[in-house]
FINU-115013 format. One record per residue (C-alpha): x, y, z. Coordinates in steps of 0.5 Angstrom, whole numbers, padded with zeros to 4 digits, always signed. Example, Ala and Ser with C-alpha at 12.3 -4.5 7.8 and 13.67 -1.06 7.14 Angstrom:
FINU-115013
+0025-0009+0016;+0027-0002+0014;
END
This chain:
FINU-115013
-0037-0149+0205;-0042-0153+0209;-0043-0159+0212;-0048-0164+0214;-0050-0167+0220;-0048-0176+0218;-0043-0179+0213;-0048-0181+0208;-0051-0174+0208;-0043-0171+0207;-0044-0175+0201;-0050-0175+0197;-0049-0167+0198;-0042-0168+0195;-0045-0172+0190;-0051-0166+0188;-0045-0161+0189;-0041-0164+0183;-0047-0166+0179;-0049-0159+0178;-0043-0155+0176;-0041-0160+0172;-0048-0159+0167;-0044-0152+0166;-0037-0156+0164;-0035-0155+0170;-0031-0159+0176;-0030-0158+0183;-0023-0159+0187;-0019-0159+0192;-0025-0162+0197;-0023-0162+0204;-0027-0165+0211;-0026-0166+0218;-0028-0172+0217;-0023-0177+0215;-0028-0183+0211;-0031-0178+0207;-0024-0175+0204;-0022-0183+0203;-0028-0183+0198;-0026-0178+0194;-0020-0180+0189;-0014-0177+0191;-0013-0173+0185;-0020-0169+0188;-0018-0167+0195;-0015-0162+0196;-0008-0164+0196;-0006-0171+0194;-0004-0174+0201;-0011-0174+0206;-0012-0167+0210;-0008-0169+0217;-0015-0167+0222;-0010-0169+0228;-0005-0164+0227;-0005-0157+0225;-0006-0157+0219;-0010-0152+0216;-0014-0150+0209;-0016-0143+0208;-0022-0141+0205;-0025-0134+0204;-0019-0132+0206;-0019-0134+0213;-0016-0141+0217;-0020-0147+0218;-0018-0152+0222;-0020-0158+0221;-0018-0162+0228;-0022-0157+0232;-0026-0155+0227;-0025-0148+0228;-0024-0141+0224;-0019-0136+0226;-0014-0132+0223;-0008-0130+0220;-0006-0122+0219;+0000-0119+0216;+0004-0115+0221;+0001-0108+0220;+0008-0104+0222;+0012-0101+0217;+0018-0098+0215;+0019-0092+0212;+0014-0086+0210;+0007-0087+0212;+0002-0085+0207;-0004-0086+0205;-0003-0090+0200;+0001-0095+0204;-0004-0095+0210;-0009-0096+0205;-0005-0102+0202;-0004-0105+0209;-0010-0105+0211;-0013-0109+0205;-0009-0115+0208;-0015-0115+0213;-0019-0120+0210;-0026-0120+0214;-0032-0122+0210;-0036-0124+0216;-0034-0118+0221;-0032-0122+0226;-0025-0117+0227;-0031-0111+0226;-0028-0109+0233;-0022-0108+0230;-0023-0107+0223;-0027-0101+0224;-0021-0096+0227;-0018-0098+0221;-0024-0095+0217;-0025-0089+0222;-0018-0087+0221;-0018-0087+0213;-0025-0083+0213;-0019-0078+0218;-0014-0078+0212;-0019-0077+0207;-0023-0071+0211;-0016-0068+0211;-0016-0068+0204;-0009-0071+0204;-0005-0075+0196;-0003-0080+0196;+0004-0079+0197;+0004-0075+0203;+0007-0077+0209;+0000-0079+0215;+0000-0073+0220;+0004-0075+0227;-0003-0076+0231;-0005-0082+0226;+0002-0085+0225;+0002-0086+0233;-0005-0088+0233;-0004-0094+0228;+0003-0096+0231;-0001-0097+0237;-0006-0101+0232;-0001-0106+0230;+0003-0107+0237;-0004-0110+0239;-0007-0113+0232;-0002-0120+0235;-0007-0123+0239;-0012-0123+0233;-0009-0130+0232;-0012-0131+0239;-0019-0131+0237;-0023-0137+0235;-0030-0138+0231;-0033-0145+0231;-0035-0146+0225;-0041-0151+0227;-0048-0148+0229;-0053-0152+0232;-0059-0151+0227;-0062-0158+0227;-0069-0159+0228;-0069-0163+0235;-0066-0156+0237;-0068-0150+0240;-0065-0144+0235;-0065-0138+0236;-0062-0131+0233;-0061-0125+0236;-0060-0118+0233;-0057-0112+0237;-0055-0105+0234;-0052-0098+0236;-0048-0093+0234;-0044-0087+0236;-0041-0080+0233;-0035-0085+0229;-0040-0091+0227;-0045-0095+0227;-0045-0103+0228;-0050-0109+0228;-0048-0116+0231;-0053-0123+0230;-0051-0128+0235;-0055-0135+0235;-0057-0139+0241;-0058-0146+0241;-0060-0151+0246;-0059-0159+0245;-0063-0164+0247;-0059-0165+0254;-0060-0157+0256;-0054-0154+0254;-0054-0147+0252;-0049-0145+0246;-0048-0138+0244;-0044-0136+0239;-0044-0130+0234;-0045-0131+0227;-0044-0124+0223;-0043-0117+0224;-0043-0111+0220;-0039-0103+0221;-0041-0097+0217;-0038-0091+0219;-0042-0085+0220;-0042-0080+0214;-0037-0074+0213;-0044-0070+0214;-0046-0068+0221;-0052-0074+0223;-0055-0074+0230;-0054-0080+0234;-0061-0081+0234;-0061-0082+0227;-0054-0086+0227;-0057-0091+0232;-0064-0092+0226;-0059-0093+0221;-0056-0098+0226;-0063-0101+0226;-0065-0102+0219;-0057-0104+0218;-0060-0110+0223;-0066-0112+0221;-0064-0112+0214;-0058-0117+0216;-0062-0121+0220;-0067-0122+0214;-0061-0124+0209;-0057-0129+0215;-0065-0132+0217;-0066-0134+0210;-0059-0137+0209;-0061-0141+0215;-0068-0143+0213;-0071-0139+0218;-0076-0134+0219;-0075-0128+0221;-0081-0127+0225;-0078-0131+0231;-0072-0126+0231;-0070-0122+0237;-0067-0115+0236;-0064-0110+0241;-0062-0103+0241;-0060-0099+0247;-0063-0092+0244;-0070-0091+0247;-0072-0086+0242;-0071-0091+0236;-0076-0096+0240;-0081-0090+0240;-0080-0089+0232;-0081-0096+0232;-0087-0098+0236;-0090-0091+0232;-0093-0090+0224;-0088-0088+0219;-0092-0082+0218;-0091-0079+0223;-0084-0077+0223;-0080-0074+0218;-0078-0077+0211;-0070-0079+0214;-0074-0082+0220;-0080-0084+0215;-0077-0088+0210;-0073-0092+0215;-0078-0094+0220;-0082-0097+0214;-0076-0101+0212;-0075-0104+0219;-0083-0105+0220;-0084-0108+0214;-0078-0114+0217;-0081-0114+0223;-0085-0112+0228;-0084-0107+0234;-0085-0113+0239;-0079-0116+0236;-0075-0110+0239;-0073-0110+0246;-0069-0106+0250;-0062-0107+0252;-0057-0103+0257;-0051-0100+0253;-0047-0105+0257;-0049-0110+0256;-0050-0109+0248;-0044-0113+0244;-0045-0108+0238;-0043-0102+0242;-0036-0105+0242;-0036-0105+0234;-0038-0097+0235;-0032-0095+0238;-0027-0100+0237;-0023-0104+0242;-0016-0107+0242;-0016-0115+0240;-0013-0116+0247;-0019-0113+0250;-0024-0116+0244;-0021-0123+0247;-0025-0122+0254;-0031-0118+0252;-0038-0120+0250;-0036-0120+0243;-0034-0127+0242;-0040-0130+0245;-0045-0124+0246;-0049-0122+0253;-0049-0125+0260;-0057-0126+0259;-0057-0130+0254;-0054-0136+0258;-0060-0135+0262;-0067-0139+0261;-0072-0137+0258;-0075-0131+0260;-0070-0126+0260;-0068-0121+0266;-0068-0115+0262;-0070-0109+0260;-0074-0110+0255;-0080-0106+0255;-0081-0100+0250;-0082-0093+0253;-0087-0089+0251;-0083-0082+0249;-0089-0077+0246;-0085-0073+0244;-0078-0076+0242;-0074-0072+0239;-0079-0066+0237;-0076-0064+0231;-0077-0071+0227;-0085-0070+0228;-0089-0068+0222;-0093-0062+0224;-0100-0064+0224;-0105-0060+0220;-0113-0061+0220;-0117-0061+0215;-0124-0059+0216;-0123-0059+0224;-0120-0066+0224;-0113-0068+0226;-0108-0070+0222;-0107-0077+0227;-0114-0078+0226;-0114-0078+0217;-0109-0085+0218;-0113-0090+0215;-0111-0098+0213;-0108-0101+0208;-0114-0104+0205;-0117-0096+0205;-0110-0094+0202;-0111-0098+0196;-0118-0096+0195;-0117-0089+0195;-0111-0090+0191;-0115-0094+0185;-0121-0089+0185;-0116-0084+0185;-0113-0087+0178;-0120-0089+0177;-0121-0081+0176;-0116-0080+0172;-0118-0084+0167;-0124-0083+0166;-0122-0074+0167;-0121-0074+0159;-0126-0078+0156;-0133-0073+0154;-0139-0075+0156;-0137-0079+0163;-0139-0077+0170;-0135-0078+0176;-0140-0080+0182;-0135-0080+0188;
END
C-alpha cells in the first residue's frame, strides 16, 4: 500500500509496480484508489472488483487485515465478538484472540490485556481443555463487553512527509510489572502552520515470567523504542538522528547519558544498543502523565483508549517549538548501585580512568593479534 502526492505520479508508481513483479511472471490485481481518475485508468478486470470502487459511500477494502475507507481516507476496525458460549478454555481464548488482527499496534492498549492474560494461563500451567479460572473468565466478559467501541477508533492513513513540510518523529517508552511498550507519533506542520499529530506504530511485550526489575523493564522499553524508530525512519527515508524519545524513567536516562561499561552485562549490552542509534541528547524526559506509551503498559478500555492521548499523542506536542517540558537529564551517580560494575585499580589508577576511545581500542586490539601472531614464530621479538 502506498500513495503519492499527484495523479501522474499514482500512475508512474503503478506502472513501475507492475513492471517489477511481472520480471518474476507475476501480476498485480485487485488495485483500488481514492482517487476515481486513477481507477478509470486501470482496466476494469484489474480493480479490485469489476464496478469502480464507490469512494463516495461506505464502501470499504481491507488490507492487512484492517478496513480502509477510501472516502475519508481512513483505517479502522472491524473485531469479531469476543463473548462466547459455552466453557472457556484456554484453547478457546486463544482462539478468539487470533481474530484480533493488529499488525501496526494501534489497539496495543487494548491488545496487551489479551496477552497478560494468556501469560496468566500459561503460569497456572493449565491444558488446553480445561475450564479458565473464575477470576479471568470475569476479567475477559468484562473485555468483550468493552471491545464494541473498537469500531470507533480512526487512523488516517495520510502522513505529512513531503518535502516542503516540517516532519518530525517522536518516540515515547515505559514499562510496568505486566509489560512493556513503545509508541512513535510523527508531527507535521504545513506550509500554512497546521500542526498535525497522528500515531504511526506501536508495540507491547509483556514482561518475562522471571521476576525483572522495573528499571531494567523500563531500558527494555527503550531498546524496544529506538530499534522501532530506526525501522519506521527508514521506512520514511528519514534520519533517525533528527528523532526525538522520551521516557518517564530517570534512571534509564542516566544509563543512557553514561559509558556502557560501567554498569553490569543486562544493563550494558542494552545501553550499547541504544547508543549506537542515537544519542543521549535525543532523550528526554516526560512526566508519566503525559506518556502515551504507559497506556500501552497497563492497559485501558477501548472506550477510555477514544479519549485519551493514545490516538494523537501528548498535549506538547501541538505546541511551537521549544517544548514546555521536563526534558532535561538528571544527573543520578549512583542509580541503581546494584547495576555498577565495581571499580578495581590497577597500578594505582581507577578503573574510570583506564576507558579509553574507540581509535585506542582498535589499536590496543591489532597489537593484541599482532602478538599472538608472531608469540609461536622462533627467533621473533615483540617490542611493546
Amino acid at each position: 500500500m502506498s500513495g503519492a502526492n499527484s495523479l501522474s505520479e499514482a500512475l508512474e508508481l503503478q506502472n513501475q509496480l507492475t513492471q517489477m513483479v511481472s520480471s518474476a511472471g507475476l501480476v498485480l490485481r485487485k488495485w483500488a484508489s481514492n482517487c476515481s481518475e486513477f481507477l478509470n485508468s486501470i482496466d476494469s478486470d484489474m480493480r479490485l472488483s469489476n464496478t469502480s470502487l464507490n469512494i463516495d459511500n461506505d464502501d470499504t477494502v481491507k488490507t492487512l487485515g484492517i478496513l480502509w475507507h477510501p472516502a475519508s481516507d481512513v483505517f479502522y476496525f472491524k473485531i469479531t465478538p469476543l463473548s462466547f458460549k459455552g466453557t472457556l478454555t484456554k484453547t478457546t481464548l486463544l482462539s478468539t484472540i487470533a481474530k484480533t488482527f493488529d499488525p501496526l499496534g494501534w489497539l496495543s492498549p487494548i491488545t496487551i490485556q489479551y496477552k497478560t492474560i494468556m501469560q496468566r494461563l500459561w503460569k497456572q500451567q493449565l491444558q488446553w481443555d480445561e475450564r479458565v479460572p473464575t477470576d479471568i473468565k470475569l476479567e475477559w466478559e468484562q473485555l468483550a463487553n468493552d471491545v464494541q467501541f473498537v469500531k470507533d477508533i480512526k487512523i488516517p492513513r495520510f502522513l505529512l512527509v513531503d518535502s516542503d513540510n516540517q516532519f518530525h518523529p517522536f518516540g515515547f517508552s515505559d514499562a510496568s510489572e505486566k509489560a512493556y511498550a513503545a509508541a512513535i507519533y510523527c508531527r507535521s506542520v504545513s506550509d500554512t502552520g497546521k500542526i498535525n499529530v497522528q500515531l504511526i506504530i506501536a508495540k507491547t511485550r509483556v514482561a518475562p515470567l522471571k521476576t525483572v526489575s522495573l528499571p531494567r523493564l523500563e531500558l527494555c522499553g527503550a531498546l524496544l523504542l529506538v530499534e522501532m524508530m530506526d525501522f519506521t525512519c527508514k521506512a520514511l527515508n528519514y534520519t533517525i538522528s533528527q528523532a526525538q524519545f522520551y521516557t518517564d524513567s530517570t534512571i534509564v536516562l542516566s544509563w543512557i547519558g553514561s559509558h556502557a561499561s560501567r554498569w553490569k552485562t543486562f544493563v550494558a549490552n542494552r545501553v550499547a544498543k541504544i547508543q549506537t542509534l542515537s544519542s543521549a541528547t535525543q532523550w528526554h524526559h516526560i512526566s508519566g502523565s503525559a506518556n502515551p506509551a504507559d497506556l500501552a503498559t497497563r492497559g485501558v478500555s477501548s472506550s477510555t483508549l477514544l479519549t485519551s492521548i493514545w490516538l494523537c499523542g501528548p498535549k506538547f506536542l501541538n505546541e511551537t517549538f521549544p517544548f514546555q517540558t521536563d526534558s532535561s537529564v538528571p544527573a543520578l551517580n549512583d542509580a541503581v548501585p546494584e547495576e555498577s560494575i565495581k571499580e578495581s585499580c590497577n597500578n594505582g589508577q581507577r578503573a574510570d580512568s583506564l576507558c579509553c576511545s574507540k581509535h585506542h581500542a582498535d589499536v590496543y586490539a591489532d597489537v593484541c593479534h599482532a602478538k599472538k601472531k608472531t608469540a609461536s614464530r622462533p627467533g621473533v621479538a615483540n617490542l611493546f
